[in-house]
C-alpha positions as CSV (number, residue, x, y, z in Angstrom):
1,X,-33.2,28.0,-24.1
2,X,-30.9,29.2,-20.9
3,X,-32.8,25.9,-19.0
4,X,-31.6,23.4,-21.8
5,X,-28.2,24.9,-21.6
6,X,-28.1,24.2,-18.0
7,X,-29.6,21.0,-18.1
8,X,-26.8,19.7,-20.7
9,X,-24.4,21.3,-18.9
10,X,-25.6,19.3,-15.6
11,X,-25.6,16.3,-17.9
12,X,-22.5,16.2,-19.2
13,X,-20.5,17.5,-15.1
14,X,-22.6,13.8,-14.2
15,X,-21.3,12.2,-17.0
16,X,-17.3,12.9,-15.6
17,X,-18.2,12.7,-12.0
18,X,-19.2,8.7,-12.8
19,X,-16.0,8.7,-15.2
20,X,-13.4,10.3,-13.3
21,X,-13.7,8.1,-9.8
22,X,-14.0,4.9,-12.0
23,X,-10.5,6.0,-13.7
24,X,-9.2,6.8,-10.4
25,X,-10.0,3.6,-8.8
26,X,-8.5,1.0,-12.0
27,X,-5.2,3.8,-11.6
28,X,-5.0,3.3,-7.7
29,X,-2.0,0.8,-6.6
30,X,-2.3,-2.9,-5.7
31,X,-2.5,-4.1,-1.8
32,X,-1.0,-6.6,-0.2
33,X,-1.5,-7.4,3.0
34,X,1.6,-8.4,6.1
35,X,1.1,-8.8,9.4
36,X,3.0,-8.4,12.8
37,X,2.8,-11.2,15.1
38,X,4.9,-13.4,17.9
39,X,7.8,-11.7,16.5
40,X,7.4,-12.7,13.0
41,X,6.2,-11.2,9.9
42,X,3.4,-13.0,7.6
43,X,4.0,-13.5,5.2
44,X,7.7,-13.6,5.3
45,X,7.9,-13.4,1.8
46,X,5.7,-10.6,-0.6
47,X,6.2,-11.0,-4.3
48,X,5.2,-8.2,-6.4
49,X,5.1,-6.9,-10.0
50,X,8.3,-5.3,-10.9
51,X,8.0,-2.1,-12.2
52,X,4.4,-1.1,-10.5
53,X,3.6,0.7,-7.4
54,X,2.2,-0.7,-4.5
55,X,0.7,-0.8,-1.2
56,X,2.0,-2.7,1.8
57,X,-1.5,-2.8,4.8
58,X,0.5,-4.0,7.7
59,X,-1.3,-5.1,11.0
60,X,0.4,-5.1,13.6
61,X,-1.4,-8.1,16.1
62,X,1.0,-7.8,18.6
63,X,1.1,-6.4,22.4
64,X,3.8,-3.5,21.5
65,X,4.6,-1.4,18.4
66,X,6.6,-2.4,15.3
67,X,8.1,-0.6,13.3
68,X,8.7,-1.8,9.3
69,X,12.1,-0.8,8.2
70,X,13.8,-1.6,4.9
71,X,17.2,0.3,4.3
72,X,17.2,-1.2,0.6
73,X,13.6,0.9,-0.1
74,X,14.8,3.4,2.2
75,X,11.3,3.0,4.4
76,X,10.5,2.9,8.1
77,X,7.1,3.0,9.6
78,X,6.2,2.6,13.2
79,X,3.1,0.4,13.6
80,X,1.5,0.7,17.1
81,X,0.0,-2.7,18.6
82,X,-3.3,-3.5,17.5
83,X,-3.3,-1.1,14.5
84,X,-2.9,-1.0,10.8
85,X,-0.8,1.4,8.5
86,X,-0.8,1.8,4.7
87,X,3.3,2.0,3.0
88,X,3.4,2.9,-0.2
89,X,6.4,1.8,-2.0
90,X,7.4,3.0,-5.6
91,X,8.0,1.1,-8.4
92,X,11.1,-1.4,-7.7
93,X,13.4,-2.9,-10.0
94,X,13.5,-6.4,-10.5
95,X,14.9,-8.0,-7.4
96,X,14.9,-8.8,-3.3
97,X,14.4,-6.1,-0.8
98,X,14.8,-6.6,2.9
99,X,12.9,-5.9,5.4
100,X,13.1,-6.0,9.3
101,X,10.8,-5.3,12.7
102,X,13.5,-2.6,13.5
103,X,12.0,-2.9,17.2
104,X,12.6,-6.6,17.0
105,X,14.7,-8.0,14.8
106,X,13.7,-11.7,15.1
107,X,11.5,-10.5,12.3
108,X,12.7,-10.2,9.2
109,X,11.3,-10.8,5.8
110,X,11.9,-9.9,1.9
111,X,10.1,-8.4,-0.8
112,X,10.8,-10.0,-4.4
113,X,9.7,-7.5,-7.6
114,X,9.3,-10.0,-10.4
């Protein structure tokens, strides 16, 4: 009897260990992709689902750091040369948000929640 019980008990802590990371991964944020390079971002312009979380991955393919600044999100985030970072960025309104290489500010580009 006591081996049953612990067999259905195993069954059923396999049965949420294949749920739970499935629910996690449909819950996990968007990402959308910007690079760094020759002093420009690309794309200049993101568009993005108002009202939804997301995930900026910005490579930085340049010779010296970055760093991604954006007073109207209220972010910065130093990227070093040859390297990646991951901002998160809440939920925006619908609208355009600015954003700058605060290191070099030939590079500017905007974020537009639809």
């Amino acid at each position: 009897m006591r081996s049953r019980i612990l067999l259905l008990v195993a069954g059923v802590v396999a049965s949420l260990l294949v749920i739970v990371p499935a629910a996690s991964a449909a819950d996990a944020p968007p990402e959308i992709p910007l690079s760094i390079d020759k002093s420009q971002f690309q794309p200049s312009e993101v568009k993005v689902k108002a009202n939804a979380p997301f995930v900026l991955v910005i490579t930085n393919k340049g010779a010296k750091a970055a760093e991604f600044e954006s007073k109207d999100l209220r972010v910065e985030k130093v990227v070093p040369a040859g390297k990646t970072v991951n901002v998160r960025i809440r939920a925006l309104k619908p609208g355009t948000y600015a954003f700058i290489d605060d290191f070099n500010h030939q590079a500017t580009g905007r974020i537009v929640a639809e």
